[in-house]
C-alpha positions as CSV (number, residue, x, y, z in Angstrom):
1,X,-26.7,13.5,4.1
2,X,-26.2,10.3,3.9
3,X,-23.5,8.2,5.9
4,X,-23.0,5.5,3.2
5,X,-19.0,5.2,2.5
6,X,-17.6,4.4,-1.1
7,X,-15.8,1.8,-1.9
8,X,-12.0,2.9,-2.1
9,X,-10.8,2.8,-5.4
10,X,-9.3,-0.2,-6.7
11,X,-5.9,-0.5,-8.6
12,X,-8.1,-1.2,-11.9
13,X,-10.2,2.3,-11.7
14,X,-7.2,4.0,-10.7
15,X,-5.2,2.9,-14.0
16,X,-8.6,3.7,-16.2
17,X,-8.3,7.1,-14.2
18,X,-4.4,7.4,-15.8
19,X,-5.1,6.3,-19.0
20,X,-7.8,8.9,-19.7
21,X,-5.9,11.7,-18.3
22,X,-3.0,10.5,-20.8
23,X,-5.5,10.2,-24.0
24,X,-6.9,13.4,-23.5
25,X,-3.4,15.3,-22.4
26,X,-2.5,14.1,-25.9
27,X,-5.5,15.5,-28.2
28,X,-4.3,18.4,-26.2
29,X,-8.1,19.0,-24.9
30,X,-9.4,20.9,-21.5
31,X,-12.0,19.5,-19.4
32,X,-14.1,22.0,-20.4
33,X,-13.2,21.3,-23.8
34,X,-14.6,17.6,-23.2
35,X,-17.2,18.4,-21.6
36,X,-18.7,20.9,-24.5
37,X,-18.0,18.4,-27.1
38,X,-19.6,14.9,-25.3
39,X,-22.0,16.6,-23.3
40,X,-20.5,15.0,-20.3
41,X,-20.7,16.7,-17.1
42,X,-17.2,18.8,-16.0
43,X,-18.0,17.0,-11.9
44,X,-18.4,13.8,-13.2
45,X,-15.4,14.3,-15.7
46,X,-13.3,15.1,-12.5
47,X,-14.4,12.3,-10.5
48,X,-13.7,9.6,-13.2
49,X,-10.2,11.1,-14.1
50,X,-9.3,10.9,-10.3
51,X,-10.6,7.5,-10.0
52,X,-13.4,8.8,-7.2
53,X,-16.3,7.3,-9.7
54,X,-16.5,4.8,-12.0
55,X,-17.2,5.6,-15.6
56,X,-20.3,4.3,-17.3
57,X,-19.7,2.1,-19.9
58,X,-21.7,5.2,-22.3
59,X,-19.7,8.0,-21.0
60,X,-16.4,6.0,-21.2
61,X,-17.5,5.0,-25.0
62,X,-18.7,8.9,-25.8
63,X,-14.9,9.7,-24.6
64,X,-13.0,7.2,-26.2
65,X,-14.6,8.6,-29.4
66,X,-13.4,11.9,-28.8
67,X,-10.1,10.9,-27.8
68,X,-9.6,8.7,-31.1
69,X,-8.4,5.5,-29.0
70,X,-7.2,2.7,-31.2
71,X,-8.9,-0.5,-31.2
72,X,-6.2,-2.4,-28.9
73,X,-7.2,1.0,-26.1
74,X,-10.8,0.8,-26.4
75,X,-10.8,-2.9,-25.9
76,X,-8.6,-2.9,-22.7
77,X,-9.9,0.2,-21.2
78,X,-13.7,-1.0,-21.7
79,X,-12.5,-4.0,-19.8
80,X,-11.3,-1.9,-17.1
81,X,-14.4,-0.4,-16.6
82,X,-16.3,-3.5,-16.6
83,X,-14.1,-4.8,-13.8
84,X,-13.0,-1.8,-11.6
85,X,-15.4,-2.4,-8.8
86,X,-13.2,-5.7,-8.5
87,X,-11.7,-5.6,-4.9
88,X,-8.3,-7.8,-4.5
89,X,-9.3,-8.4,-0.7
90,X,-11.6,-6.2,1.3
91,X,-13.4,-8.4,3.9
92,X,-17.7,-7.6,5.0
93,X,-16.3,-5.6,7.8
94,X,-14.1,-3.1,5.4
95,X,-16.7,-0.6,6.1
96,X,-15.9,-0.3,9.6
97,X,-12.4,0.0,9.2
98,X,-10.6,3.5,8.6
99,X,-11.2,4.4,4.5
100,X,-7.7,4.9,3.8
101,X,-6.8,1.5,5.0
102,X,-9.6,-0.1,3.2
103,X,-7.8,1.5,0.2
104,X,-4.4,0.6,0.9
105,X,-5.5,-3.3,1.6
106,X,-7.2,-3.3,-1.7
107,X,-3.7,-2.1,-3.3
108,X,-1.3,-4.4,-0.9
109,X,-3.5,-7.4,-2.1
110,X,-2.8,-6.6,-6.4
111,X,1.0,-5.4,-6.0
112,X,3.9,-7.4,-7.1
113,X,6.4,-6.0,-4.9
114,X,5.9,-4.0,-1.8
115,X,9.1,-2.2,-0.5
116,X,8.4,-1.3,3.5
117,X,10.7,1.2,5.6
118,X,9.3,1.1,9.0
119,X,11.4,3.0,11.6
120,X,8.9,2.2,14.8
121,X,7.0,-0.7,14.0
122,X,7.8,-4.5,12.7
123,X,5.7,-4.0,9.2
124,X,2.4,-5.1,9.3
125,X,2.7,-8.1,6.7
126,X,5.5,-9.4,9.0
127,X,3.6,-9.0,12.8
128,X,2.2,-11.8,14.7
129,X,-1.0,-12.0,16.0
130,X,0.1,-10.8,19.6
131,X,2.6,-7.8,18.7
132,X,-0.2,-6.4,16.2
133,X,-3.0,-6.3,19.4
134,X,-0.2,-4.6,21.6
135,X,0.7,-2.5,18.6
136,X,-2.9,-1.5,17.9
137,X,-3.9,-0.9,21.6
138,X,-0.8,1.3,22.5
139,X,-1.0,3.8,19.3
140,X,-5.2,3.7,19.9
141,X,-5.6,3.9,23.8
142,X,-9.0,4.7,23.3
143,X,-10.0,2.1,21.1
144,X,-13.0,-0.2,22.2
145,X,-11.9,-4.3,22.8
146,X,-14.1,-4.9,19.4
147,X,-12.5,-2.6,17.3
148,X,-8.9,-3.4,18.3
149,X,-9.8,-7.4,17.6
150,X,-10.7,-6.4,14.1
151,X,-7.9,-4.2,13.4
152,X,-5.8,-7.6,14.6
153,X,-7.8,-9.4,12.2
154,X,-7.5,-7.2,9.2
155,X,-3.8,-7.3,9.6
156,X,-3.7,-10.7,10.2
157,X,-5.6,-11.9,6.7
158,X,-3.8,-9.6,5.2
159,X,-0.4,-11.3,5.3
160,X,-1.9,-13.9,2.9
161,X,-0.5,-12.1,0.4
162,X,2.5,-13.6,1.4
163,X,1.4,-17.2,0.5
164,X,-1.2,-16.9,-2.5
165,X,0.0,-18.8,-5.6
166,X,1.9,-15.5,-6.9
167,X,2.5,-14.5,-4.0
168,X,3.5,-10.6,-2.8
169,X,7.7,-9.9,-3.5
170,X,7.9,-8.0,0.1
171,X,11.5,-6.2,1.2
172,X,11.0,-4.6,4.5
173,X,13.8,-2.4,6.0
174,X,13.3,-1.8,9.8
175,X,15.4,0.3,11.8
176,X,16.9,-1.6,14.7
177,X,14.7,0.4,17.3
178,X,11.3,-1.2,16.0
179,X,12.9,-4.5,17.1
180,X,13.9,-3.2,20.2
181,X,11.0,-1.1,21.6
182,X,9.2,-3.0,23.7
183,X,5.9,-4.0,22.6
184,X,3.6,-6.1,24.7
185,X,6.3,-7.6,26.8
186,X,9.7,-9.6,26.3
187,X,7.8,-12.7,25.4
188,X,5.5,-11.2,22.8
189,X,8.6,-9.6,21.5
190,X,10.6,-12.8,21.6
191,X,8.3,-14.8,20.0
192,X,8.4,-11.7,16.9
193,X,11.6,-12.1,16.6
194,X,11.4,-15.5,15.7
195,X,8.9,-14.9,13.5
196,X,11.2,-12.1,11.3
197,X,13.6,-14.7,11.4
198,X,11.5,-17.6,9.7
199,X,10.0,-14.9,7.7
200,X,13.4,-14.2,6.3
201,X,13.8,-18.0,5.2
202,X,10.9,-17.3,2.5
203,X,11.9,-16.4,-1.1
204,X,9.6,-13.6,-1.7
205,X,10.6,-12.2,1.4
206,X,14.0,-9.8,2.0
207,X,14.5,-8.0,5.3
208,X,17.2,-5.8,6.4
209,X,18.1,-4.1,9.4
210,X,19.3,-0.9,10.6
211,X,21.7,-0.8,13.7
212,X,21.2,2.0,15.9
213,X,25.1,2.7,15.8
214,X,24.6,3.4,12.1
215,X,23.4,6.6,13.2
216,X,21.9,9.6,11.1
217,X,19.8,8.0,7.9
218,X,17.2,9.2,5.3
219,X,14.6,6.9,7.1
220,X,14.7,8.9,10.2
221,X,12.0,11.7,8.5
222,X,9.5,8.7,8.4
223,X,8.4,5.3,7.2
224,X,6.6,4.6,3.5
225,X,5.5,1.9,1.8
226,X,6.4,1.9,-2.3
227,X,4.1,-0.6,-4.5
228,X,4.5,-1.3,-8.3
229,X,2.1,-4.1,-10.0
230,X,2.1,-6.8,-12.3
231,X,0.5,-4.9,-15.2
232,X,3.0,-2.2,-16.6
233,X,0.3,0.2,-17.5
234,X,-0.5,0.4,-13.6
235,X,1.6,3.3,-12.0
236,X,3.4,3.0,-9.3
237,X,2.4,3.8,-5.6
238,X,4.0,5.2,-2.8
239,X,1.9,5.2,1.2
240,X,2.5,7.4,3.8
241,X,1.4,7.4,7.2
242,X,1.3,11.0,9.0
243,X,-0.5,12.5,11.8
244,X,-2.1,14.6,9.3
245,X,-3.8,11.9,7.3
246,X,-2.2,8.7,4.8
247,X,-1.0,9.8,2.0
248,X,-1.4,8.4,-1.7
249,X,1.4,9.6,-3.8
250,X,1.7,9.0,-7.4
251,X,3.6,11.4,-9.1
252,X,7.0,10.8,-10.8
253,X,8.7,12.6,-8.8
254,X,7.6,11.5,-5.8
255,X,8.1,7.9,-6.7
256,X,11.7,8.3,-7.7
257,X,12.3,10.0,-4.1
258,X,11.1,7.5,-2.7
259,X,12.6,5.3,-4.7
260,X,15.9,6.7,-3.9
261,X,15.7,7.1,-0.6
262,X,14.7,3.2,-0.3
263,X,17.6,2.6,-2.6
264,X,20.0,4.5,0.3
265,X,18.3,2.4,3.3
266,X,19.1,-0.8,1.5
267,X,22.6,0.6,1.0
268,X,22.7,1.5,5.0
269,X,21.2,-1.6,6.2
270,X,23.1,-4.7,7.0
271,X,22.6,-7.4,4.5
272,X,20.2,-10.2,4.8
273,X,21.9,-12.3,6.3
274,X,23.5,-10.2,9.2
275,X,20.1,-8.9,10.1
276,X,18.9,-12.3,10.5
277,X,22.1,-12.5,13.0
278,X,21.5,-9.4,14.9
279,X,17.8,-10.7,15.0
280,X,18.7,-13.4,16.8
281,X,20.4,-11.2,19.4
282,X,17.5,-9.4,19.8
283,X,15.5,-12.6,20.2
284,X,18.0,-14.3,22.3
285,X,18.1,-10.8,24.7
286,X,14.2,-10.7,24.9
287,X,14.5,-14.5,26.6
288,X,16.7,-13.7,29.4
């Protein structure tokens, strides 16, 4: 068997996958049903409509026949397909790097807004360089020096989002204790303090806090990213990290939970500007 990895799907393959689910839920057809009327094959049907392979151009013709796309459809879906190998960032070492995160890297770097609960960590778009190593070498004891350096790096590029000529709308809600654990030392900690608080000068970047005397709040069952993109047509996204595995969800439901609950952590949180205050605390305690 071979070890050769995939590519992770990109945001492009994953909106073809939605819009040919959608065209055929409309004709009302079974995959079966496609497959006995185009001749193509019921595995590779599956694949393409869960955005696990890309389509060739023939097979995505032979079904926008039977689906009777319009014009305006067959136009923008072909162009999908001609670019949905197209990565938004995934560096020559992707391949050594944990699939899921490959994927979620390629979905960070198209998104228009990324909305971050983090209930342990500082998020990873807002870490310096020296928090992220002690970050990475305390949740991965048994990483090797190499691999930890490119984890660090990975993380590191990725925050260019942040500063590309559209760049990424980010609103990360931490809970206090994420400021407070401490992570590499009072210095390393100090000097990520003042790094939230120039991050919080930037216009496409909100952050919030959580006081610990706020007590019970929905964010205590975990933290999630939620994603939506510049293209309407591209659904939503919401990440999960879990001991079991990351988790993609996409369903409607499961993005207006999420939704919701991020919509009660803003509501919890103190606002902008008293976070940046109680930041400063935290930096100013870290110096003593």
């Amino acid at each position: 068997m071979s070890g050769k990895r995939q590519n992770p799907p990109t945001v492009r393959l994953r909106r073809l996958a939605a819009e040919l689910r959608l065209l055929r839920s409309q004709v009302d057809l079974t995959r079966e049903e496609v497959t006995a009327q185009t001749g193509v094959n019921g595995v590779t049907l599956y694949r393409i409509e869960k955005a696990i392979s890309r389509p060739q151009k023939r097979t995505l013709q032979a079904l926008l026949d039977l689906y009777g796309a319009s014009e305006a459809q067959r136009k923008d879906l072909l162009a999908l397909q001609s670019r949905s190998q197209d990565q938004g960032w995934l560096r020559p070492y992707h391949s050594e790097l944990p699939e899921e995160y490959t994927a979620y890297i390629g979905f960070e770097a198209e998104a228009r807004t990324v909305r971050n609960y983090e209930s342990l960590f500082v998020p990873g778009l807002a870490q310096t360089e020296r928090y992220a190593r002690a970050v990475i070498k305390g949740v991965l004891p048994t990483a090797s020096q190499e691999d930890v350096e490119r984890r660090v790096q990975a993380r590191i590029e990725r925050q260019a989002v942040l500063t590309k000529p559209e760049p990424l709308q980010l609103w990360a809600i931490m809970d206090e204790a994420a400021v407070r654990r401490m992570v590499g030392g009072r210095e390393v900690m100090a000097e990520q303090a003042r790094h939230l608080c120039q991050l919080a000068e930037e216009p496409q970047v909100t952050l919030q806090l959580i006081p610990l005397a706020k007590g019970a709040h929905p964010g205590m069952t975990g933290s999630f990213v939620h994603m939506d993109f510049p293209d309407p047509q591209i659904p939503e996204l919401v990440y999960v990290d879990t001991p079991a595995g990351d988790l993609f969800l996409e369903s409607e439901t499961e993005i207006r939970r999420y939704k919701s609950m991020f919509e009660h952590l803003q509501a919890v949180a103190l606002d902008p500007g008293e976070s940046v205050k109680l930041l400063g605390t935290v930096c100013a305690g870290q110096s003593d």
